[in-house]
C-alpha positions in Angstrom: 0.0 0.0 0.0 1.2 3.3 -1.3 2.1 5.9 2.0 0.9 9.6 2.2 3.7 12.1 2.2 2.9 15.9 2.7 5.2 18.5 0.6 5.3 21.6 1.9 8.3 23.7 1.1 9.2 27.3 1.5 10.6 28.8 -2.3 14.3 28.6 -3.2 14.5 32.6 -3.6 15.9 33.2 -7.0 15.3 29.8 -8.1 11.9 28.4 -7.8 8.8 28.9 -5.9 7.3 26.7 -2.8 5.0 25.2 -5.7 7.5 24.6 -8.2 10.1 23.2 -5.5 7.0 21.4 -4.2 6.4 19.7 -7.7 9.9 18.9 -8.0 10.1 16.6 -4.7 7.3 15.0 -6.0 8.5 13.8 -9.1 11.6 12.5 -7.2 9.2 10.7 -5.2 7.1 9.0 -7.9 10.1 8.2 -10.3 10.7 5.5 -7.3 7.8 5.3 -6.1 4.6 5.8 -8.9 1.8 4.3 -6.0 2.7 7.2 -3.3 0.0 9.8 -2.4 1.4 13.2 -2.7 -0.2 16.0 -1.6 1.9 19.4 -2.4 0.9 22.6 -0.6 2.6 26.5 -1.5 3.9 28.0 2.2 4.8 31.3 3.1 5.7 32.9 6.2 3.9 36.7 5.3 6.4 37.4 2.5 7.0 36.4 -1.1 4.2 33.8 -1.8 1.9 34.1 0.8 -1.3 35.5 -1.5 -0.7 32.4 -3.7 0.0 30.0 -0.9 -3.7 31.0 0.3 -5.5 31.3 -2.8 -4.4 27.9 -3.7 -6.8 26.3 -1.1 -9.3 29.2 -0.8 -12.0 30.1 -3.1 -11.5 32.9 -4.0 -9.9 35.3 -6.6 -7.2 37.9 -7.6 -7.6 41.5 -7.8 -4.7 43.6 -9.8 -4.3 47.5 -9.6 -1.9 50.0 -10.6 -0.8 51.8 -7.3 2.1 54.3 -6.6 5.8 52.2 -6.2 8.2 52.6 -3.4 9.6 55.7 -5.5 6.9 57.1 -6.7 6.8 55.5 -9.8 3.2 53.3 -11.1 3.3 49.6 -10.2 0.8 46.9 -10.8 -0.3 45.5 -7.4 -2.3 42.3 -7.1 -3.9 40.9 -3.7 -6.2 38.2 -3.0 -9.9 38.2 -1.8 -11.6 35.3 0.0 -14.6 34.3 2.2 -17.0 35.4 -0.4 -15.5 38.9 -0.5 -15.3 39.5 3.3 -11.6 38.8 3.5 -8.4 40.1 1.9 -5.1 38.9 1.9 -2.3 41.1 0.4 1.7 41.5 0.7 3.2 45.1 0.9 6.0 44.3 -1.3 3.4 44.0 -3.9 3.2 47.7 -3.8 6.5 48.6 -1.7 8.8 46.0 -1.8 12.2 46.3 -2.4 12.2 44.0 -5.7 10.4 47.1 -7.1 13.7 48.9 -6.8 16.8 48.8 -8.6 19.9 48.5 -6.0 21.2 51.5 -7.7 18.1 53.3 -7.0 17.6 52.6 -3.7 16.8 55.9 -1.7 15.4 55.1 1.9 14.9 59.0 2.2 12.7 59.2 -0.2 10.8 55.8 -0.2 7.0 55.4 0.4 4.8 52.9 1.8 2.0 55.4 -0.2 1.0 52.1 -2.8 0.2 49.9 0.3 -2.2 52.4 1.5 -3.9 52.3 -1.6 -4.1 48.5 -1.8 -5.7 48.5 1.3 -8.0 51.6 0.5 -9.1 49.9 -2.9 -9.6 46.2 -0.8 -11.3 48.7 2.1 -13.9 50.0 -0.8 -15.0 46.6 -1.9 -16.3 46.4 1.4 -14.0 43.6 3.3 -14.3 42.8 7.1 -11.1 41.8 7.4 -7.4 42.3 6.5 -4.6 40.0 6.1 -1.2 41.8 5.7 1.8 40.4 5.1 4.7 42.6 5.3 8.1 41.5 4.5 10.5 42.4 2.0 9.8 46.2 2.2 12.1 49.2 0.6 10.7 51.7 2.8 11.4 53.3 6.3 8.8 55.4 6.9 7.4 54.3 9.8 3.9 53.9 7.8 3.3 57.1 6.7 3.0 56.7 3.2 0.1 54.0 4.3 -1.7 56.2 6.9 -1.1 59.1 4.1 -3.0 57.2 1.2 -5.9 56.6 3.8 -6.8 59.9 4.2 -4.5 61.1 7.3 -2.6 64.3 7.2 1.4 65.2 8.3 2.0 68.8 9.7 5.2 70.2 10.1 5.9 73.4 12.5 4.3 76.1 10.3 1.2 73.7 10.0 2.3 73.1 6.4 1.6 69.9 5.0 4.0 67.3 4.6 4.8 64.6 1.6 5.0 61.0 2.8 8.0 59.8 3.0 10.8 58.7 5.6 12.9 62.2 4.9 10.2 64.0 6.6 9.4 61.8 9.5 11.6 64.6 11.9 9.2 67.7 10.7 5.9 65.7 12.0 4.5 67.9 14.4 0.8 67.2 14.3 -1.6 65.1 12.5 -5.6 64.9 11.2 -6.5 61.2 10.8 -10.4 62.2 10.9 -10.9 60.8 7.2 -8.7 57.5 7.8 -10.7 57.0 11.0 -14.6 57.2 8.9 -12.7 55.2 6.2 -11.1 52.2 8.1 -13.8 51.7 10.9 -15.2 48.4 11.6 -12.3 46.5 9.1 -9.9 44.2 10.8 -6.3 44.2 10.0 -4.1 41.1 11.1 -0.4 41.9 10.9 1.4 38.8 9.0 5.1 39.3 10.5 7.4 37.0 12.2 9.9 40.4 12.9 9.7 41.3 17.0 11.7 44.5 16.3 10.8 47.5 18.0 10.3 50.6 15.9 13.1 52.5 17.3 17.2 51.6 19.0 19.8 49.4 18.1 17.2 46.8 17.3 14.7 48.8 15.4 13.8 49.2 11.7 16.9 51.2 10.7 19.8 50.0 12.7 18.5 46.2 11.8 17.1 46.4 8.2 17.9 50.6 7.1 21.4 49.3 5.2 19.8 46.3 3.3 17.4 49.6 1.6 20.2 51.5 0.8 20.8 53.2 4.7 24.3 54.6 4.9 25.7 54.6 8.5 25.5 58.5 8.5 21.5 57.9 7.6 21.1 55.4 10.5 20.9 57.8 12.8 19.0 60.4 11.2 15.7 58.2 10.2 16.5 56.5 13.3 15.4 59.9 14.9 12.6 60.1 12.7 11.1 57.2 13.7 11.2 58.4 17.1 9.5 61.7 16.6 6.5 60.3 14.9 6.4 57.8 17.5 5.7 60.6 19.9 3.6 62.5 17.9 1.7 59.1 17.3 1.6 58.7 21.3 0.7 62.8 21.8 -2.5 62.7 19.8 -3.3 59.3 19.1 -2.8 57.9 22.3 -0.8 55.2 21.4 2.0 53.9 22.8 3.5 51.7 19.6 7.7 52.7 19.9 8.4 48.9 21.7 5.8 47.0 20.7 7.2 43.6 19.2 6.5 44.0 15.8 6.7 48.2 15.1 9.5 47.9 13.2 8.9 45.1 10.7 8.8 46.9 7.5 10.4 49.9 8.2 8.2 50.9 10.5 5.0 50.1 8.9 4.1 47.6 11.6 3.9 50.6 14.1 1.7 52.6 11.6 -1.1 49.9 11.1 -0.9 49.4 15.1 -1.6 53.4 15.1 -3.5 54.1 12.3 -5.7 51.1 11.7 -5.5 48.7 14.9 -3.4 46.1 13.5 -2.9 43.0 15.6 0.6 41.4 14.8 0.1 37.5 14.3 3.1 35.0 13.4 3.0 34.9 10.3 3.6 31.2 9.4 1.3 29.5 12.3 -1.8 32.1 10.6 -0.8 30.9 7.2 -1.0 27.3 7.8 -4.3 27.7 9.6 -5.5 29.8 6.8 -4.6 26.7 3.8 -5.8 24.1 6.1 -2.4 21.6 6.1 -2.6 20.5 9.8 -5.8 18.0 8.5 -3.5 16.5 5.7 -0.6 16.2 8.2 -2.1 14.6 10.7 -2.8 11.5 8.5 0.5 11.5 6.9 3.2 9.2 7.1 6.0 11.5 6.0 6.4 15.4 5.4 9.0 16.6 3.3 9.6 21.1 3.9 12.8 23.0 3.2 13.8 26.0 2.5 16.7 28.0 0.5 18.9 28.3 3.2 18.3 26.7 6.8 20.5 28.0 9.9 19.8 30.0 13.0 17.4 32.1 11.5 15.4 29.1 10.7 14.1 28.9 14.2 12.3 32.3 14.3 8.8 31.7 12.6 10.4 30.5 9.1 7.9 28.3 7.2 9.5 25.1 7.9 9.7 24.8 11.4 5.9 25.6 11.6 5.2 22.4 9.1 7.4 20.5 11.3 5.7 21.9 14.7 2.1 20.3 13.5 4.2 17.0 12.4 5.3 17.1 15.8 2.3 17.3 17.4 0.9 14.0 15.6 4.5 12.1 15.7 5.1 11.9 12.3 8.2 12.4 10.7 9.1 15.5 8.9 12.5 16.2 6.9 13.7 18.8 5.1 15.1 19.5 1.6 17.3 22.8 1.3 19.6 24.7 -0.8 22.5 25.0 1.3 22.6 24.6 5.8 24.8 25.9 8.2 26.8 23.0 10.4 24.6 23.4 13.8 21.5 22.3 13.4 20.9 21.3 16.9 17.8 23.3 17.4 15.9 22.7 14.3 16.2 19.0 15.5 15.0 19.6 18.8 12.2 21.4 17.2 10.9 18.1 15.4 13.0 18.3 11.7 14.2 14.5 11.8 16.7 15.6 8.9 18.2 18.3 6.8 19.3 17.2 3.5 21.4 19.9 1.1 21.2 19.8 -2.9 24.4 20.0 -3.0 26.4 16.9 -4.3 29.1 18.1 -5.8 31.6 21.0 -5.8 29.4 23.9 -8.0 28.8 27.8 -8.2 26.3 29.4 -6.6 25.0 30.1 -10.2 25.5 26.6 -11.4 23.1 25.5 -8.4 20.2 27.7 -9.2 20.2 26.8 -12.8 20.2 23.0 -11.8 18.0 23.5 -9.0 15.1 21.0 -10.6 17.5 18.2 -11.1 19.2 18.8 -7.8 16.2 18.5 -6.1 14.5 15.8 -7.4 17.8 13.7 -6.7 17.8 14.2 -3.2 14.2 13.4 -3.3 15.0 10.2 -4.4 17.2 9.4 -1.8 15.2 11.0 1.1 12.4 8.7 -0.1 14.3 5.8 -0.7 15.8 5.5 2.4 12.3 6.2 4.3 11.4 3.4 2.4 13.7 1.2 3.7 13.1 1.9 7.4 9.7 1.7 7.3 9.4 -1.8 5.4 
């Protein structure tokens, strides 16, 4: 009798998306094994992915619309709707991600989170109850401005001017109107998709942490860094929110502490929402094997990634989960003790970094083989 396996991967950035990876260890599996249920499910952890990931196993549909980019420039932003039109699920790097941006033309100063306002503006005017945001891979640091700007709310500056949206001008906030945002946003729910715990502000926060990935020199650190921390107090002074240290503010730039502020935003881990949202931990339970991975799995792999979330549920109903990845670091004591039975690497053979991500398919569909072959074998 032919034995369930569950494939759930995380994408190989650069190479291959969690479907396409997913596909791949199946056909390793069937080229051995023909008579072996596989059932492949896209993952995300609130990044790249995660409005496919949940469309694939929702009814539901794609909306596409041509917002403002991290620069200013027009975009074409698509986001998902679900639950017969009562739910929305979107990413912010559809609208300000840093793939939008040429590393040349990076410019933290000047960058906007203006296009995810709109997304959730347009989604907010179709009448949805609820929002699902994920907000990784962001080319922006302005604290959610841009967002809270494209709602409706207004930025002062000392001679009650108003100001553009954008992190340069984050220091010159000295008041605010949100009276539009608040009539426009009431009553819709907006769940945070985020497995950052940064605070907004410090050595910890959105700049010092994330700033030089956008194009932060060390002589900028400091300066948005202040920003930040102004509209953080302006935010307290008239909104009555206290959102500088709360985990979470400073995913994003800063736009986790604006849709705390602005629209009430509860943070949730991004991963352990996701795989409640596509339904897996049913399919899971009466596996006999799930296969994850990942592009890279070290440290970091601990703290919300996609894969140790599959492997938490396999955990929970003792059955076996390994993992297939592009590359691993040499300790990989925790991920073990957090239920991944084994980490197996593509790589079989001295090779560029280049040469790997062109042969990714083939790579992975051989280690397949052997991950299933040997499963095989110990559970004759």
């Amino acid at each position: 009798m032919g034995k369930k396996i569950v494939i759930a991967s995380d994408s190989f950035k650069g190479s291959a998306s969690s479907k396409e990876i997913g596909t791949y260890i199946a056909d390793g599996i069937h080229s051995l094994y023909p008579d072996y249920d596989t059932t492949i499910f896209s993952i995300a952890d609130g990044g790249e992915g995660t409005v496919d990931a949940i469309l694939e196993v929702n009814k539901g549909h794609k909306v596409t619309i041509e917002v403002q980019g991290p620069l200013g420039n027009p975009v074409e932003a698509s986001y998902g709707i679900i639950d017969d039109g009562k739910t929305a699920v979107m990413e912010m790097a559809a609208a300000s991600g840093i793939t939008l941006v040429l590393t040349s033309e990076l410019d933290v100063l000047k960058a906007s989170t203006y296009g995810t306002g709109q997304m959730i503006k347009e989604a907010i005017e179709k009448h949805v109850e609820r929002i699902y945001i994920g907000i990784g891979g962001s080319a922006t640091n302005d604290g959610g401005m841009g967002m809270a700007s494209a709602l409706g709310a207004k930025f002062f500056d000392e001679d009650g001017l108003s100001l553009e949206a954008k992190g340069e001008n984050l220091s010159r906030i000295v008041n605010l109107d949100i009276s539009e945002l608040e009539t426009l946003v009431d009553g819709v729910e907006v769940i945070i998709l985020s497995d950052v715990t940064n605070p907004l502000c410090g050595p910890n926060g959105a700049t010092a942490v994330y700033g030089p990935q956008k194009g932060a020199t060390p002589s900028l650190i400091p300066v948005l860094d202040d920003g930040l921390a102004n509209f953080a107090q302006v935010i307290e002074k008239y909104l009555k929110k206290d959102v500088k240290d709360l985990p979470g503010a400073g995913a994003a730039g800063g736009l986790g502490a604006g849709l705390m502020a602005f629209l009430n935003g509860k943070t949730e881990r991004g991963i352990d929402k996701i795989l409640e949202l596509i339904h897996i931990e049913e399919d899971i339970a009466t596996s006999d094997l799930v296969i994850t991975g990942e592009g890279r799995m070290d440290g970091q792999s601990i703290n919300g990634k996609a894969p140790l979330g599959i492997a938490t549920i396999a955990k929970r109903y003792q059955v076996p989960a390994v993992a297939i990845v592009g590359s691993c670091s040499n300790d990989l004591t925790e991920v073990y003790d957090l239920g991944i039975s084994g980490v197996f690497d593509i790589i079989n053979r001295p090779m560029t970094l280049d040469e790997a991500m062109l042969q990714t398919p083939e790579l992975v569909k051989s280690v397949s083989r052997n991950v299933i072959s040997l499963f095989s074998f110990l559970n004759k």
